[in-house]
C-alpha positions as CSV (number, residue, x, y, z in Angstrom):
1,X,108.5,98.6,70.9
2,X,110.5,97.4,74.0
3,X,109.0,95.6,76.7
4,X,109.2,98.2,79.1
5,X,107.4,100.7,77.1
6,X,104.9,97.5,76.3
7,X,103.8,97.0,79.6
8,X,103.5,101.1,80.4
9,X,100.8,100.6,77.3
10,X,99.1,97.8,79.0
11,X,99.0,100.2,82.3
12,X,97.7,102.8,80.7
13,X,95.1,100.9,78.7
14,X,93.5,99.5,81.3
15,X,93.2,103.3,82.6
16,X,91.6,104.0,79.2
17,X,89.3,101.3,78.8
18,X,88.1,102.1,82.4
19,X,87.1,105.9,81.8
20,X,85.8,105.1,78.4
21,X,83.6,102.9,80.6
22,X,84.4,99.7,78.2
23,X,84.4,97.2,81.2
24,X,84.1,94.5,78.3
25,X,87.8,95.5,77.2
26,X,89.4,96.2,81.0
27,X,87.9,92.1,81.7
28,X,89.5,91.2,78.5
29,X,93.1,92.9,80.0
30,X,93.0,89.8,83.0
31,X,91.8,86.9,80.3
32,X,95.1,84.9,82.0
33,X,95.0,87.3,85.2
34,X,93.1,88.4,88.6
35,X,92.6,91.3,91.0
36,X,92.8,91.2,94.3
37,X,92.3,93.9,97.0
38,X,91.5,94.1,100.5
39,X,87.8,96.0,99.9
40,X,87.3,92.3,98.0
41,X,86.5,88.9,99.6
42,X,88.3,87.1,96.7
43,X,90.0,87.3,93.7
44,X,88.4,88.5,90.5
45,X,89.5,85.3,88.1
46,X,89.6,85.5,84.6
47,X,87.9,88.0,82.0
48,X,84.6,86.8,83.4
49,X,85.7,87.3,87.0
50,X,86.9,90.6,86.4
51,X,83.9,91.9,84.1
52,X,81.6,90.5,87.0
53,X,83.8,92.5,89.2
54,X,83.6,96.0,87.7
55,X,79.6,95.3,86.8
56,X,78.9,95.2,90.5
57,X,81.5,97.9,91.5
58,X,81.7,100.7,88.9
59,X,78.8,103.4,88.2
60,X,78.3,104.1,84.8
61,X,76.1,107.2,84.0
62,X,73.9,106.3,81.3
63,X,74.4,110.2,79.5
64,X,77.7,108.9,78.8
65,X,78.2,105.7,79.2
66,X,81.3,106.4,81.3
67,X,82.1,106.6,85.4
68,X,82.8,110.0,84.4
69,X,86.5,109.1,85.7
70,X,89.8,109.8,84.9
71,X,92.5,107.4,86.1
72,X,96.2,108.9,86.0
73,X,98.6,105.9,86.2
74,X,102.3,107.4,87.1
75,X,105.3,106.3,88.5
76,X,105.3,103.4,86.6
77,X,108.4,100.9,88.2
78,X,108.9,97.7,85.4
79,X,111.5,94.9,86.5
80,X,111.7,91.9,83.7
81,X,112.6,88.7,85.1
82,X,112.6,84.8,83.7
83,X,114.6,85.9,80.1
84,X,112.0,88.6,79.6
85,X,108.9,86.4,80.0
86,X,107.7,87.8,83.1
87,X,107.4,91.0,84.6
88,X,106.7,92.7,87.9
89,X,105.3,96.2,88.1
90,X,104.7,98.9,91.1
91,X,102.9,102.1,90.2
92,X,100.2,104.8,92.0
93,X,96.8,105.7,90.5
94,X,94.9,109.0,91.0
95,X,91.1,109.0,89.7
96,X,89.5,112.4,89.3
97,X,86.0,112.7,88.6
98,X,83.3,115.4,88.0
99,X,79.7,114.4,87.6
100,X,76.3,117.2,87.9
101,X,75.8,118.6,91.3
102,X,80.0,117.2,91.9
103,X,82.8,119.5,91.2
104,X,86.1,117.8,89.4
105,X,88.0,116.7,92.3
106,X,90.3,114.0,93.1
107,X,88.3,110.4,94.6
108,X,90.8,108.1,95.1
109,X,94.6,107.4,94.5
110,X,96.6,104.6,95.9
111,X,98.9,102.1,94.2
112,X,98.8,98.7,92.1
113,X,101.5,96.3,92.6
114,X,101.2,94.0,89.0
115,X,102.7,90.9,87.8
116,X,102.6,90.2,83.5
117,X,103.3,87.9,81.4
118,X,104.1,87.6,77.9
119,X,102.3,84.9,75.1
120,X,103.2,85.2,71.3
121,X,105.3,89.0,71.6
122,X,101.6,89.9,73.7
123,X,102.4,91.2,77.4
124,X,98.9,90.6,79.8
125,X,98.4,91.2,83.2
126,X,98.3,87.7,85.3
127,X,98.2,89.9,88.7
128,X,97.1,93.6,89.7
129,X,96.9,94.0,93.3
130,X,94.5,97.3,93.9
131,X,95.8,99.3,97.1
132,X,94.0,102.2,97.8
133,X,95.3,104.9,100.3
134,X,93.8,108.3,100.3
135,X,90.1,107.9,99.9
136,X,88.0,111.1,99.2
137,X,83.8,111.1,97.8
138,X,83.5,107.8,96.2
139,X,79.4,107.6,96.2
140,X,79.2,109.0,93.0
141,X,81.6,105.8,91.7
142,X,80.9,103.0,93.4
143,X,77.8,101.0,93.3
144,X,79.1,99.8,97.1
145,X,80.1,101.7,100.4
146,X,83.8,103.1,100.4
147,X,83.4,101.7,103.7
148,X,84.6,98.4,102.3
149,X,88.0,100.0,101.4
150,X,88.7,101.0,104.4
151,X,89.2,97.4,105.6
């Protein structure tokens, strides 16, 4: 596999992982990475940074074990840099979500702006900055107020 299509697998991944509501395996995407974002006072560091992160932030519904989510990555822009070592990445996210008494609608979409690196043939995320834009019913996702994202 090239590394452009490599690092589209890692985006879309973490897009899995997070609907499946496996926040064990979306911390285990940043174990040499962090997120940042402006509705956060800090980075989220490392695997346990990042699990601790999502544990505070993300509602799981206990019927499914899920955030009853779907994240749509797209527009996925790759440049490789330093002999194909490192990476940068721009892309936009759309999360839909339907839950009882919530019809399927669209929450959230903005854009991540990503750095990666690659260990042993293994590309990993080192940065994914979270930039949301268009924010619609988030109280049935987030365990915090939207109002934070609005910062």
């Amino acid at each position: 596999m090239d590394d452009h299509r490599a690092i589209e697998n890692l985006l879309y991944r973490y897009a899995e992982c997070l609907d499946d509501g496996d926040l064990e395996a979306v911390a285990a995407l940043f174990h040499k990475g962090q997120i940042v974002s402006s509705a956060m006072p800090g980075a989220a560091v490392g695997e346990a940074g990042v699990l601790a992160m999502y544990q505070a932030s993300t509602r799981l519904y206990p019927e499914t074990g899920t955030p009853c989510t779907q994240h749509v990555v797209s527009n996925p822009i790759i440049e490789l840099a330093d002999s194909g070592l490192t990476a940068i990445g721009r892309s936009r996210f759309t999360v839909m979500q339907a839950v009882p008494g919530m019809a399927l609608q669209p929450i959230i979409t903005g854009r991540y702006r990503d750095a990666f690196g690659k260990d042993n043939g293994e590309w990993f995320f080192t940065e994914r900055e979270m930039i949301p834009e268009l924010l619609g019913d988030l109280s049935q996702h987030l365990l915090f107020s939207e109002n934070k994202l609005q910062s």
